[in-house]
N, C-alpha and C positions, 0 to 999 in steps of 0.2 A: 652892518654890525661890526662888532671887535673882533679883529685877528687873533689875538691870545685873547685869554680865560682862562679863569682860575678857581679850585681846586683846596678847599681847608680838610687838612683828614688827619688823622692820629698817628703816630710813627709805627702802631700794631696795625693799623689798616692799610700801612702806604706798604709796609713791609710783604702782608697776606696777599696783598694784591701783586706784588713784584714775584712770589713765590707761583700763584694762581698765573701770570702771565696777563691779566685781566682787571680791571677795577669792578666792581658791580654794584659801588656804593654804600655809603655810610648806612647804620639803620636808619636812619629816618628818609634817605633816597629810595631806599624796597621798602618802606610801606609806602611814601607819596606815587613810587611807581615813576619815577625818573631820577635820574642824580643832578643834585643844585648846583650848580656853579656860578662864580661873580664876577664882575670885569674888573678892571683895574680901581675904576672911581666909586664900587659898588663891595669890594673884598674888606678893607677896613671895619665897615659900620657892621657886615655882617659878621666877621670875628669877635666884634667887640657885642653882638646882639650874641649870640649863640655860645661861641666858645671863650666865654669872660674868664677868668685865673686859669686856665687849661695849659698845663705848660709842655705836654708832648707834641706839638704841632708842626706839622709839616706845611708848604705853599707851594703846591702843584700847580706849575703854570702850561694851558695846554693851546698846543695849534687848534682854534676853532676849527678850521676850513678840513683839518683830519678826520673829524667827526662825524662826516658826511651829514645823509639827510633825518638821521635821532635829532638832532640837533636844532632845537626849536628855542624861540626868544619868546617870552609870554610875561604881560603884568605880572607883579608880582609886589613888593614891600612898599608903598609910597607912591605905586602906579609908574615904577620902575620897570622897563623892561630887563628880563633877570635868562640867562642861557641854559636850558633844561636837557637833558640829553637821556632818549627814551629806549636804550639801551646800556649795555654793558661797554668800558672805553676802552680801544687795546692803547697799550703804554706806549705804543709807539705812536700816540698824538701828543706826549709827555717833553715838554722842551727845556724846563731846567723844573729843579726841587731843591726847597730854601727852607730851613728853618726858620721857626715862628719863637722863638725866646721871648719870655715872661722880660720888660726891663722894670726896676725896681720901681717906677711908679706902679707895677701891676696890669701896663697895657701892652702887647704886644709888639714885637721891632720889628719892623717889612724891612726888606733889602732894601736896599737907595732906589734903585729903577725903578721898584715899583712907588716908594713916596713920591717920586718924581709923578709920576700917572696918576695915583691915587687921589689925589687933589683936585683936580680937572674934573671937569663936566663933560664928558665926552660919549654919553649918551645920544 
């Protein structure tokens, strides 16, 4: 599987969890009972599925291999496998945090490295 994974959350949620020392997940991570995360060729489609006009947005990119064994790859959108993590994440699996900026078509701007990735098939 992918070494980094990534991490869409709100600049109130990036911030509570930097306060807490802890992430423990968007609301819809505590009700499915794991926190969703997407790879590189898989974070696009789901910003653009979930967090459409949203323009507080952060791009947490995390060392998978930190995550130890919560860290489960399971179907998911398309018969994608998608990186679930069935615990709480300490920040210290946290390798860089990038804003998500609204560009004036309305769609979101990834940092270069990740368009670079984002494109690929590297599932």
């Amino acid at each position: 599987m992918e070494d980094r994974i990534y991490k869409v959350l709100s600049r109130q949620l990036w911030s509570d969890s930097e306060k807490a020392g802890v992430l423990r997940g968007a609301p819809i991570d505590l009700k499915d009972g794991f926190i969703h995360f997407s790879t590189a060729s898989q974070v696009v489609e789901t910003v653009a599925k979930h967090f459409a006009d949203k323009d507080d947005l952060l791009l947490v990119e995390v060392d998978a291999a930190r995550l130890g064994n919560g860290l489960h790859w399971e179907l998911s959108r398309g018969g994608q496998l998608f990186p679930h993590l069935y615990s709480d994440m300490a920040l210290d699996a946290v390798t860089s945090v990038a804003e998500l900026p609204l560009g004036p078509d309305g769609t979101h701007r990834f940092p270069p490295n990740l368009q670079s990735n984002a494109s690929g098939d590297d599932n």
